[in-house]
C-alpha positions as CSV (number, residue, x, y, z in Angstrom):
1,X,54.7,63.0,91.3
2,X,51.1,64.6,92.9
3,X,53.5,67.6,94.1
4,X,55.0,68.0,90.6
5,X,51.2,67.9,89.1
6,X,49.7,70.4,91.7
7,X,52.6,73.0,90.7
8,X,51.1,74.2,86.8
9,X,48.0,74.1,88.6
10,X,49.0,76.4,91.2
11,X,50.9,78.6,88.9
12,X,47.6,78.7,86.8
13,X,45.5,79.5,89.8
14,X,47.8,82.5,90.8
15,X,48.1,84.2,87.1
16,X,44.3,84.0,86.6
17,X,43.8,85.7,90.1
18,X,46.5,88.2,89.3
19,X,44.7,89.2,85.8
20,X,41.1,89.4,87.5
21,X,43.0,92.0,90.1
22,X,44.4,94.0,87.4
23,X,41.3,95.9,86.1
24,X,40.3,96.5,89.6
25,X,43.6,97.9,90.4
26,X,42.8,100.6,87.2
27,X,39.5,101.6,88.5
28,X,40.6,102.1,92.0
29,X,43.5,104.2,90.4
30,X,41.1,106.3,88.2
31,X,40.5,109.7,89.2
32,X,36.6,109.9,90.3
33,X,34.6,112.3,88.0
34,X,33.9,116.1,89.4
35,X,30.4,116.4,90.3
36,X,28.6,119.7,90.6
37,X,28.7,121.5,93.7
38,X,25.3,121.7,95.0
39,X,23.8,125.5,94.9
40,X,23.9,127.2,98.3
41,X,20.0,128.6,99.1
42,X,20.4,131.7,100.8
43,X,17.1,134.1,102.3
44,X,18.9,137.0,104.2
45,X,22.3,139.6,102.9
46,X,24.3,137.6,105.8
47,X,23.3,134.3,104.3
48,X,24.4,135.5,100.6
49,X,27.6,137.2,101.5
50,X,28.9,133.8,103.8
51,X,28.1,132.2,100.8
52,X,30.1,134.1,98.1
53,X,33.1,134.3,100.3
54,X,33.2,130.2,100.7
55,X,31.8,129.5,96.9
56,X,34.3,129.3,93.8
57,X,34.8,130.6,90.5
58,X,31.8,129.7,88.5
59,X,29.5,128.6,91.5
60,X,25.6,129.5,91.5
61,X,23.5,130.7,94.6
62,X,20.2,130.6,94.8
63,X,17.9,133.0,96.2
64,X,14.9,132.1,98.3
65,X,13.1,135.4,98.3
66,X,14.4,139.2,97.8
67,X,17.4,140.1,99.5
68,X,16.9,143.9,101.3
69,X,19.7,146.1,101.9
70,X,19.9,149.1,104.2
71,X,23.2,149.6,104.9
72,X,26.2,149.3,102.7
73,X,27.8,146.9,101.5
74,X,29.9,144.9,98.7
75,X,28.3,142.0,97.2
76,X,30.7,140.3,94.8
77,X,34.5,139.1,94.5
78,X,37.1,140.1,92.4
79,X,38.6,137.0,92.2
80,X,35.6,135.3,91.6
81,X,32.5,134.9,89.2
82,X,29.7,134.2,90.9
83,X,26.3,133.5,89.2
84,X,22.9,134.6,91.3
85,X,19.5,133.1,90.3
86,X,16.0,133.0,91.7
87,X,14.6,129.9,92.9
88,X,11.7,128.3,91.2
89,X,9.7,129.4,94.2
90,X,10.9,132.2,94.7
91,X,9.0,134.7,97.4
92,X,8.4,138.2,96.1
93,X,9.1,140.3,92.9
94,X,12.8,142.1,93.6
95,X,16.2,140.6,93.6
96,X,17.8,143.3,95.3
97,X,16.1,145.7,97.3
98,X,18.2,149.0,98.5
99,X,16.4,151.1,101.2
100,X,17.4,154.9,102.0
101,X,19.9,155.3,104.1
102,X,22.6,157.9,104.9
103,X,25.9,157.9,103.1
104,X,24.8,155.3,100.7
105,X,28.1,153.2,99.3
106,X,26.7,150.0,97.7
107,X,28.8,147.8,95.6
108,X,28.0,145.1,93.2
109,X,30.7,143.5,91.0
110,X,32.1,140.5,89.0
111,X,28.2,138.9,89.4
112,X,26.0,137.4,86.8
113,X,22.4,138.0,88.0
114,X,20.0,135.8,86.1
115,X,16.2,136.1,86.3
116,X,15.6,132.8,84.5
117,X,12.6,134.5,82.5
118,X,10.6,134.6,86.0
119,X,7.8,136.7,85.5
120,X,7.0,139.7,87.2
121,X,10.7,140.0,88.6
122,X,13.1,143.2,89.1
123,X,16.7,142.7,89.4
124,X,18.1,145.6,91.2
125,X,15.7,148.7,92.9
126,X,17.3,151.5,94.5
127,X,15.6,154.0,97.0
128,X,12.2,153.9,95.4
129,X,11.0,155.2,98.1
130,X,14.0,157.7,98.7
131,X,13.9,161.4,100.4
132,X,17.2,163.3,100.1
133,X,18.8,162.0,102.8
134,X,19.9,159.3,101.1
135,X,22.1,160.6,98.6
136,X,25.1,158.3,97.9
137,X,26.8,155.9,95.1
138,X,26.0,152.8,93.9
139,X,28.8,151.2,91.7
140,X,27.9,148.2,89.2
141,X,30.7,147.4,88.1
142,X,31.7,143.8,85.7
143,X,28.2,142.4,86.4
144,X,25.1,141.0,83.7
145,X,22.2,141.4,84.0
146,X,19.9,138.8,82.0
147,X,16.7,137.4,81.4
148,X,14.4,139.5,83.6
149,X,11.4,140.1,82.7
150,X,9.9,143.2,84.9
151,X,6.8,144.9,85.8
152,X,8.5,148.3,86.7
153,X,12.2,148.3,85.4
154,X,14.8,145.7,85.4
155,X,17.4,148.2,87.2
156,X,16.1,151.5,88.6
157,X,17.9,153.9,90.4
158,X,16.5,156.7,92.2
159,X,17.9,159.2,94.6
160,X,21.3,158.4,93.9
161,X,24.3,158.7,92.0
162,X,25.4,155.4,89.8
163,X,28.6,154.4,88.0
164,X,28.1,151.6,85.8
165,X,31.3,149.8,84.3
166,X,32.1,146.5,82.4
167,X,28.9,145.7,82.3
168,X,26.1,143.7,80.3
169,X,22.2,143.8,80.0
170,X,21.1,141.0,77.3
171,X,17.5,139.8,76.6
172,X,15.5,141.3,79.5
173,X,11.7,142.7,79.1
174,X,10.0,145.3,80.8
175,X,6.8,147.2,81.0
176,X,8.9,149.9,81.6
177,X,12.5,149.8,81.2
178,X,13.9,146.4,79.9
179,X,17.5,147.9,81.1
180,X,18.5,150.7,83.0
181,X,16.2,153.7,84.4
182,X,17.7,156.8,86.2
183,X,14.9,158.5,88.2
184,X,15.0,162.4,88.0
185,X,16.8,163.0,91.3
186,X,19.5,160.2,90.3
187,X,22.9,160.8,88.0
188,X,24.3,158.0,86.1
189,X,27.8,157.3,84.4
190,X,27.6,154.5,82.0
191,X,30.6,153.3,80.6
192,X,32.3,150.3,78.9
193,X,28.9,148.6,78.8
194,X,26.5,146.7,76.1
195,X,22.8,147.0,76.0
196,X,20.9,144.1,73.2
197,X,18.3,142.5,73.3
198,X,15.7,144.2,75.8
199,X,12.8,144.8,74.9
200,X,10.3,147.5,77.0
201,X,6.5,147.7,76.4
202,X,6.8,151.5,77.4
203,X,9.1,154.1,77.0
204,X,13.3,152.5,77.3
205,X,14.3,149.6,76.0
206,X,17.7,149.6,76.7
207,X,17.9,153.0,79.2
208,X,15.7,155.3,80.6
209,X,16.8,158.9,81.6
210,X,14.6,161.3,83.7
211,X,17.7,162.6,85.7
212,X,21.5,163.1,84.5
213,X,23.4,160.3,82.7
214,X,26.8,160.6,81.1
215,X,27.2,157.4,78.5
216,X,30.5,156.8,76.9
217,X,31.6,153.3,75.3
218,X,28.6,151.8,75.2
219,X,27.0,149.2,72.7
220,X,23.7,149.8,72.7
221,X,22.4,147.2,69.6
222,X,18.9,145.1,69.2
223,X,16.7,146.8,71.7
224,X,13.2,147.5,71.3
225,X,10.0,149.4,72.6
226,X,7.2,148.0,71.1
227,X,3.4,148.3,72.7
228,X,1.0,146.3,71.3
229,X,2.9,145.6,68.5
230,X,3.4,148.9,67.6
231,X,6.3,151.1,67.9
232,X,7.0,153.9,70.8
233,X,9.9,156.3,71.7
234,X,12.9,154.8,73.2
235,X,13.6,152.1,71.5
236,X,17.3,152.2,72.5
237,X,17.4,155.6,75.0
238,X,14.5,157.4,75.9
239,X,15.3,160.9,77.5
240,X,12.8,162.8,79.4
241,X,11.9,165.9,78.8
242,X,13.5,167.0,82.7
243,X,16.6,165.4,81.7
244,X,20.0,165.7,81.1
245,X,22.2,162.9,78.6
246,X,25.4,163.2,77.5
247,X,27.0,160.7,74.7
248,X,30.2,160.5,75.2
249,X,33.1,158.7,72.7
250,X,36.2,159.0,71.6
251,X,35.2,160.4,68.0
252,X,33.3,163.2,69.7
253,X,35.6,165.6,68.3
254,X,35.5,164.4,65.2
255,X,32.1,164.4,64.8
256,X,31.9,168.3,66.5
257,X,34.7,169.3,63.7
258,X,32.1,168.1,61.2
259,X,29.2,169.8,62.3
260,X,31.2,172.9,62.7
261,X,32.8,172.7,59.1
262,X,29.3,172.2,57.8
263,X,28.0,175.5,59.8
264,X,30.5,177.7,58.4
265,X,30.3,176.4,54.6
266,X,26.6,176.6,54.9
Protein backbone atom coordinates (compact mmCIF):
# COMPACT_ATOMS: atom_id res chain seq x y z
CA UNK A 1 0.00 0.00 0.00
CA UNK A 2 3.17 2.65 0.85
CA UNK A 3 4.38 1.58 -2.80
CA UNK A 4 0.96 2.28 -4.41
CA UNK A 5 0.93 5.85 -2.42
CA UNK A 6 4.65 6.86 -3.35
CA UNK A 7 3.64 6.25 -7.26
CA UNK A 8 1.25 9.73 -7.84
CA UNK A 9 3.80 11.22 -5.78
CA UNK A 10 6.54 10.25 -7.96
CA UNK A 11 4.68 10.80 -11.06
CA UNK A 12 4.08 14.45 -9.60
CA UNK A 13 7.61 14.88 -8.76
CA UNK A 14 8.77 14.01 -12.39
CA UNK A 15 6.11 16.28 -14.42
CA UNK A 16 6.90 19.30 -12.18
CA UNK A 17 10.68 18.80 -12.93
CA UNK A 18 9.93 18.15 -16.54
CA UNK A 19 7.88 21.64 -16.81
CA UNK A 20 10.70 23.68 -14.80
CA UNK A 21 13.25 22.16 -17.67
CA UNK A 22 11.07 23.30 -20.40
CA UNK A 23 11.73 27.08 -20.40
CA UNK A 24 15.29 26.47 -19.97
CA UNK A 25 15.31 24.14 -22.90
CA UNK A 26 13.75 27.47 -24.98
CA UNK A 27 16.36 29.81 -23.83
CA UNK A 28 19.22 27.49 -24.48
CA UNK A 29 17.58 27.01 -28.02
CA UNK A 30 17.24 30.80 -28.63
CA UNK A 31 19.48 32.23 -31.05
CA UNK A 32 21.85 34.75 -28.95
CA UNK A 33 21.43 38.48 -30.08
CA UNK A 34 24.23 39.99 -32.70
CA UNK A 35 26.38 42.35 -30.86
CA UNK A 36 28.39 44.98 -32.57
CA UNK A 37 31.70 44.24 -33.69
CA UNK A 38 34.05 46.32 -31.92
CA UNK A 39 35.88 49.09 -34.22
CA UNK A 40 39.35 48.17 -35.26
CA UNK A 41 41.90 51.37 -34.18
CA UNK A 42 44.29 51.58 -36.78
CA UNK A 43 47.68 54.43 -36.72
CA UNK A 44 49.75 53.43 -39.93
CA UNK A 45 48.26 52.58 -44.08
CA UNK A 46 49.47 48.79 -43.21
CA UNK A 47 47.29 48.80 -40.12
CA UNK A 48 44.09 50.31 -42.19
CA UNK A 49 44.43 48.14 -45.24
CA UNK A 50 44.79 44.62 -42.81
CA UNK A 51 41.87 45.94 -41.42
CA UNK A 52 39.49 46.61 -44.44
CA UNK A 53 40.43 43.36 -45.99
CA UNK A 54 39.27 41.30 -42.55
CA UNK A 55 36.24 43.78 -41.66
CA UNK A 56 32.65 43.39 -43.28
CA UNK A 57 29.99 45.10 -45.06
CA UNK A 58 29.01 47.90 -42.85
CA UNK A 59 32.05 47.81 -40.30
CA UNK A 60 33.67 51.16 -38.96
CA UNK A 61 37.51 51.83 -38.40
CA UNK A 62 38.76 54.14 -36.42
CA UNK A 63 41.63 56.23 -37.01
CA UNK A 64 44.17 57.13 -34.36
CA UNK A 65 45.99 59.97 -36.06
CA UNK A 66 46.41 60.85 -40.04
CA UNK A 67 47.22 58.18 -42.25
CA UNK A 68 50.26 59.32 -44.88
CA UNK A 69 50.64 57.89 -48.12
CA UNK A 70 53.60 57.96 -50.46
CA UNK A 71 53.24 55.38 -52.62
CA UNK A 72 50.22 53.96 -54.32
CA UNK A 73 47.76 52.27 -53.38
CA UNK A 74 43.88 51.23 -53.16
CA UNK A 75 42.11 51.85 -50.06
CA UNK A 76 38.62 50.39 -50.27
CA UNK A 77 36.58 47.19 -51.36
CA UNK A 78 34.21 46.66 -53.88
CA UNK A 79 32.43 44.24 -52.18
CA UNK A 80 32.35 46.06 -49.23
CA UNK A 81 31.26 49.38 -47.43
CA UNK A 82 33.46 50.39 -45.12
CA UNK A 83 32.88 53.53 -42.88
CA UNK A 84 36.29 55.54 -41.65
CA UNK A 85 36.07 57.93 -38.67
CA UNK A 86 38.43 59.85 -36.45
CA UNK A 87 38.85 59.02 -32.98
CA UNK A 88 37.84 61.34 -30.31
CA UNK A 89 41.45 61.84 -29.76
CA UNK A 90 42.48 61.96 -32.71
CA UNK A 91 46.36 63.23 -33.34
CA UNK A 92 46.74 65.81 -36.10
CA UNK A 93 44.40 67.70 -38.58
CA UNK A 94 44.35 65.42 -41.98
CA UNK A 95 42.64 62.12 -42.69
CA UNK A 96 44.53 61.32 -45.57
CA UNK A 97 47.73 62.62 -46.39
CA UNK A 98 49.23 61.88 -50.10
CA UNK A 99 52.95 62.95 -50.60
CA UNK A 100 54.64 63.49 -54.12
CA UNK A 101 55.70 60.73 -55.67
CA UNK A 102 56.36 59.40 -59.15
CA UNK A 103 53.73 57.80 -61.19
CA UNK A 104 51.06 58.63 -58.68
CA UNK A 105 47.95 55.86 -58.96
CA UNK A 106 45.90 56.31 -55.76
CA UNK A 107 42.61 54.74 -55.29
CA UNK A 108 39.81 55.31 -52.92
CA UNK A 109 36.43 53.58 -53.33
CA UNK A 110 33.13 52.23 -51.90
CA UNK A 111 34.30 54.29 -48.36
CA UNK A 112 32.21 56.58 -46.20
CA UNK A 113 34.74 58.96 -44.60
CA UNK A 114 33.11 60.71 -41.66
CA UNK A 115 34.75 63.68 -39.81
CA UNK A 116 32.20 63.52 -36.92
CA UNK A 117 32.14 67.50 -36.94
CA UNK A 118 35.87 67.42 -35.49
CA UNK A 119 37.14 70.67 -35.75
CA UNK A 120 39.96 71.80 -37.55
CA UNK A 121 39.97 68.42 -39.71
CA UNK A 122 40.75 67.81 -43.60
CA UNK A 123 39.61 64.72 -45.16
CA UNK A 124 41.75 64.08 -48.13
CA UNK A 125 45.13 66.40 -49.10
CA UNK A 126 46.91 65.65 -52.22
CA UNK A 127 50.56 66.80 -53.03
CA UNK A 128 50.33 70.19 -51.21
CA UNK A 129 53.52 70.38 -51.34
CA UNK A 130 53.91 68.88 -54.93
CA UNK A 131 56.78 69.74 -57.78
CA UNK A 132 55.98 68.22 -61.26
CA UNK A 133 57.31 65.14 -60.67
CA UNK A 134 54.52 63.97 -59.29
CA UNK A 135 52.05 63.99 -61.88
CA UNK A 136 49.64 61.12 -61.69
CA UNK A 137 45.76 60.05 -60.95
CA UNK A 138 43.88 59.87 -58.10
CA UNK A 139 40.46 58.16 -58.60
CA UNK A 140 37.51 58.71 -55.91
CA UNK A 141 35.25 56.72 -56.92
CA UNK A 142 31.60 55.58 -54.76
CA UNK A 143 32.91 57.28 -51.59
CA UNK A 144 31.12 60.24 -49.05
CA UNK A 145 32.58 62.52 -47.71
CA UNK A 146 30.64 64.14 -44.55
CA UNK A 147 30.77 66.20 -41.71
CA UNK A 148 34.25 67.81 -41.96
CA UNK A 149 34.66 70.79 -40.84
CA UNK A 150 38.23 72.24 -42.29
CA UNK A 151 40.62 74.88 -41.95
CA UNK A 152 42.05 74.66 -45.57
CA UNK A 153 39.63 72.52 -47.81
CA UNK A 154 37.82 69.34 -47.03
CA UNK A 155 39.36 67.65 -50.33
CA UNK A 156 42.22 69.43 -52.18
CA UNK A 157 44.03 68.15 -54.96
CA UNK A 158 47.04 69.62 -56.25
CA UNK A 159 49.51 68.55 -58.85
CA UNK A 160 47.48 65.88 -60.14
CA UNK A 161 44.90 64.71 -62.22
CA UNK A 162 41.44 63.40 -60.37
CA UNK A 163 38.38 61.50 -61.57
CA UNK A 164 35.71 61.65 -59.16
CA UNK A 165 32.66 59.21 -59.67
CA UNK A 166 29.51 58.02 -57.66
CA UNK A 167 30.32 60.15 -55.23
CA UNK A 168 28.73 62.32 -52.23
CA UNK A 169 29.90 65.52 -50.26
CA UNK A 170 27.00 66.40 -47.58
CA UNK A 171 27.21 68.96 -44.74
CA UNK A 172 30.93 69.73 -44.48
CA UNK A 173 32.37 73.46 -43.61
CA UNK A 174 35.34 75.08 -44.58
CA UNK A 175 37.30 78.17 -44.43
CA UNK A 176 38.02 77.54 -47.77
CA UNK A 177 36.39 74.93 -49.73
CA UNK A 178 33.64 72.99 -47.78
CA UNK A 179 33.96 70.31 -50.90
CA UNK A 180 36.22 69.90 -53.57
CA UNK A 181 39.29 72.30 -54.59
CA UNK A 182 41.50 71.65 -57.75
CA UNK A 183 44.77 73.59 -57.35
CA UNK A 184 45.90 75.30 -60.65
CA UNK A 185 48.38 72.58 -61.78
CA UNK A 186 45.56 69.75 -61.05
CA UNK A 187 42.68 68.62 -63.71
CA UNK A 188 39.47 67.20 -62.35
CA UNK A 189 36.57 65.03 -63.89
CA UNK A 190 33.59 65.08 -61.78
CA UNK A 191 30.89 63.00 -62.62
CA UNK A 192 27.77 61.22 -61.22
CA UNK A 193 28.27 63.11 -58.01
CA UNK A 194 26.11 65.39 -55.44
CA UNK A 195 27.40 68.38 -53.63
CA UNK A 196 24.55 69.88 -50.57
CA UNK A 197 24.99 71.11 -47.75
CA UNK A 198 28.66 72.67 -47.48
CA UNK A 199 29.09 75.50 -46.41
CA UNK A 200 32.71 77.66 -47.07
CA UNK A 201 33.59 80.86 -45.25
CA UNK A 202 35.72 81.84 -48.41
CA UNK A 203 35.47 81.37 -51.84
CA UNK A 204 33.69 77.43 -52.85
CA UNK A 205 31.19 76.01 -51.08
CA UNK A 206 30.65 73.06 -52.92
CA UNK A 207 33.98 73.24 -55.52
CA UNK A 208 36.72 75.22 -56.06
CA UNK A 209 38.53 75.41 -59.50
CA UNK A 210 41.95 77.20 -60.04
CA UNK A 211 43.05 74.49 -62.60
CA UNK A 212 40.84 72.32 -65.23
CA UNK A 213 37.71 70.50 -64.14
CA UNK A 214 35.29 68.88 -66.50
CA UNK A 215 31.72 68.42 -64.41
CA UNK A 216 28.93 66.36 -65.89
CA UNK A 217 25.90 64.75 -63.78
CA UNK A 218 26.36 66.46 -60.91
CA UNK A 219 23.87 67.74 -58.13
CA UNK A 220 25.16 70.57 -56.87
CA UNK A 221 21.96 71.84 -54.33
CA UNK A 222 22.13 73.78 -50.70
CA UNK A 223 25.67 74.95 -50.58
CA UNK A 224 26.78 78.18 -49.31
CA UNK A 225 29.65 80.77 -48.95
CA UNK A 226 28.88 83.03 -46.44
CA UNK A 227 31.67 85.23 -44.45
CA UNK A 228 30.54 86.89 -41.59
CA UNK A 229 27.27 86.52 -42.41
CA UNK A 230 27.43 88.03 -45.53
CA UNK A 231 27.52 86.59 -48.94
CA UNK A 232 30.78 85.88 -51.23
CA UNK A 233 31.39 84.36 -54.74
CA UNK A 234 31.15 80.71 -54.97
CA UNK A 235 28.44 79.72 -53.29
CA UNK A 236 28.06 76.51 -55.38
CA UNK A 237 31.40 76.76 -57.88
CA UNK A 238 33.80 79.29 -57.69
CA UNK A 239 36.15 79.43 -60.83
CA UNK A 240 39.34 81.32 -60.79
CA UNK A 241 40.31 83.63 -62.94
CA UNK A 242 43.49 81.04 -64.28
CA UNK A 243 40.96 78.39 -64.81
CA UNK A 244 39.34 76.26 -66.95
CA UNK A 245 35.49 74.56 -66.09
CA UNK A 246 33.51 72.78 -68.30
CA UNK A 247 29.62 71.82 -67.44
CA UNK A 248 28.86 69.05 -69.02
CA UNK A 249 25.10 67.24 -69.34
CA UNK A 250 23.18 65.58 -71.49
CA UNK A 251 20.88 68.63 -72.50
CA UNK A 252 24.00 70.47 -73.55
CA UNK A 253 22.83 70.43 -76.95
CA UNK A 254 19.77 71.51 -76.32
CA UNK A 255 20.55 74.29 -74.47
CA UNK A 256 23.45 75.33 -77.37
CA UNK A 257 20.48 75.04 -80.09
CA UNK A 258 18.79 77.67 -77.91
CA UNK A 259 21.30 80.10 -77.66
CA UNK A 260 22.04 79.74 -81.26
CA UNK A 261 18.31 80.15 -82.40
CA UNK A 262 18.24 83.24 -80.16
CA UNK A 263 21.57 84.68 -81.99
CA UNK A 264 20.25 84.41 -85.34
CA UNK A 265 16.59 85.84 -84.57
CA UNK A 266 18.16 88.65 -82.68
Amino acid sequence: MKLLKFVPSLFLALMFSLLLSIPALALENEPLEEQEPTPATVRTLDELLTAIESAENGNTIILQNGIAIDGNCTIGKEEKRITIIPADDFDGNIMFQIWPHEKQNIVLQNVVLDGRNNSALTAIEVNFYGVPSSKGTIYLTDIQVKNFISSHATIYINNISTIISDCQFLDNTAQRTAGVEIATNATGQISDCIFSGNSSLGNGGALRCQGQVQIESTTITQNQAVNSDTAVMGGGIYIGQQANSKQCTTRDWIVYLIFYIFAVLF
